[in-house]
C-alpha positions in Angstrom: 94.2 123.2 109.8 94.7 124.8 113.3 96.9 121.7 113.6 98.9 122.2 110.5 99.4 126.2 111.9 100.5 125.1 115.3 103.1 122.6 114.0 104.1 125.3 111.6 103.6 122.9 108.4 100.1 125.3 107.1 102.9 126.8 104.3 105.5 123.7 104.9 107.6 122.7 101.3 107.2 119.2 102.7 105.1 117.1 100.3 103.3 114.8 102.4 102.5 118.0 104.6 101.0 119.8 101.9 99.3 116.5 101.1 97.6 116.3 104.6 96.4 119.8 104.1 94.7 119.1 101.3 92.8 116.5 102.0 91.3 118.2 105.5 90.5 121.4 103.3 88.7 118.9 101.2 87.3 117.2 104.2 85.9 120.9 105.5 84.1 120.7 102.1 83.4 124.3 100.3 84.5 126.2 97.5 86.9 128.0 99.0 88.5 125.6 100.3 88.2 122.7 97.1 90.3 125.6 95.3 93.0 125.9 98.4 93.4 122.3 97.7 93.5 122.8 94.2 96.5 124.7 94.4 98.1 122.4 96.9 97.4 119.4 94.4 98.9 121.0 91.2 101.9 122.1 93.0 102.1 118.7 94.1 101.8 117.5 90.4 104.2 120.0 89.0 107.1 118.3 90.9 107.5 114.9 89.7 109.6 113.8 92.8 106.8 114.5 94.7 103.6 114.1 92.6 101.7 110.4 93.8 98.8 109.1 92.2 96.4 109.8 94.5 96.8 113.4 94.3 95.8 113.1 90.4 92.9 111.0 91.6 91.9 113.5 94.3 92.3 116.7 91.4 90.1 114.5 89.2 87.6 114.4 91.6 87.9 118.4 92.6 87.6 119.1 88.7 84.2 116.7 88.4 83.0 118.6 91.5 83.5 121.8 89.9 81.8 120.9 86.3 84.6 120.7 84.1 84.0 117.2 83.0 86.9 117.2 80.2 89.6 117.9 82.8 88.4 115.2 85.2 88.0 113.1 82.2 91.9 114.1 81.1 92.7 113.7 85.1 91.6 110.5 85.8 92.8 109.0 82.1 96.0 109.6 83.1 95.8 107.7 86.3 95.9 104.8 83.9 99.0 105.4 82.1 101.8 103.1 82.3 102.1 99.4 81.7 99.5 97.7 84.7 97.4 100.6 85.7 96.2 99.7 89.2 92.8 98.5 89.2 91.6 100.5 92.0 92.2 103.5 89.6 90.7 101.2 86.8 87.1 100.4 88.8 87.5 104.6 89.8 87.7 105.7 86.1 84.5 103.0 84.9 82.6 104.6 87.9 83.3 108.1 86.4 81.9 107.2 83.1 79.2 105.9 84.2 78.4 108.6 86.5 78.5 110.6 83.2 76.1 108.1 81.1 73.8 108.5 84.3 73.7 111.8 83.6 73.5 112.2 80.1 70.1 109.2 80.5 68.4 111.2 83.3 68.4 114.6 80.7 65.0 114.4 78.6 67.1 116.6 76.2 68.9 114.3 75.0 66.3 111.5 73.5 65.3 114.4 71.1 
């Protein structure tokens, strides 16, 4: 980030500077800085011009990190919308689920 602040991007409109800086605040790990990039990532989102795919994938991944399964869930579901979703984003989504089967199998609650 000491980069970002030097080049004067750390609060830059530009897209795929805001970009950057979310992915090394997500790379510095933390929950400080997962929400930092939270923010980034929505604002990202909210603007369709400049909203990718990868920044739903990355949001998906900060929600699962965070615990709230249903918005990763609803995150990464939506990174298959369209006509030929990509099958990177495909292979991401089955991994997901079965993270969550995992899960729900390794809890002794659940065979009761």
């Amino acid at each position: 980030l000491g980069l970002l602040k030097a080049r004067g991007t750390a609060n830059s409109r530009d897209p795929i500077d805001r970009r950057l800086q979310a992915m090394l605040l997500l790379s510095r790990g933390g929950d400080d800085n997962r929400q930092k990039a939270r923010k980034l990532l929505e604002g990202l989102l909210a603007e369709p011009e400049t909203a990718e795919l990868s920044d739903r994938l990355f949001l998906a991944r900060i929600e699962e990190a965070d615990g709230n399964i249903e918005a990763a869930k609803s995150e990464y579901q939506r990174l298959l919308e369209g006509d030929a979703p990509a099958p990177a984003y495909l292979a991401v989504f089955i991994n997901f689920l079965l993270r969550k089967i995992e899960n729900k199998m390794s809890n002794p609650v659940c065979y009761l």
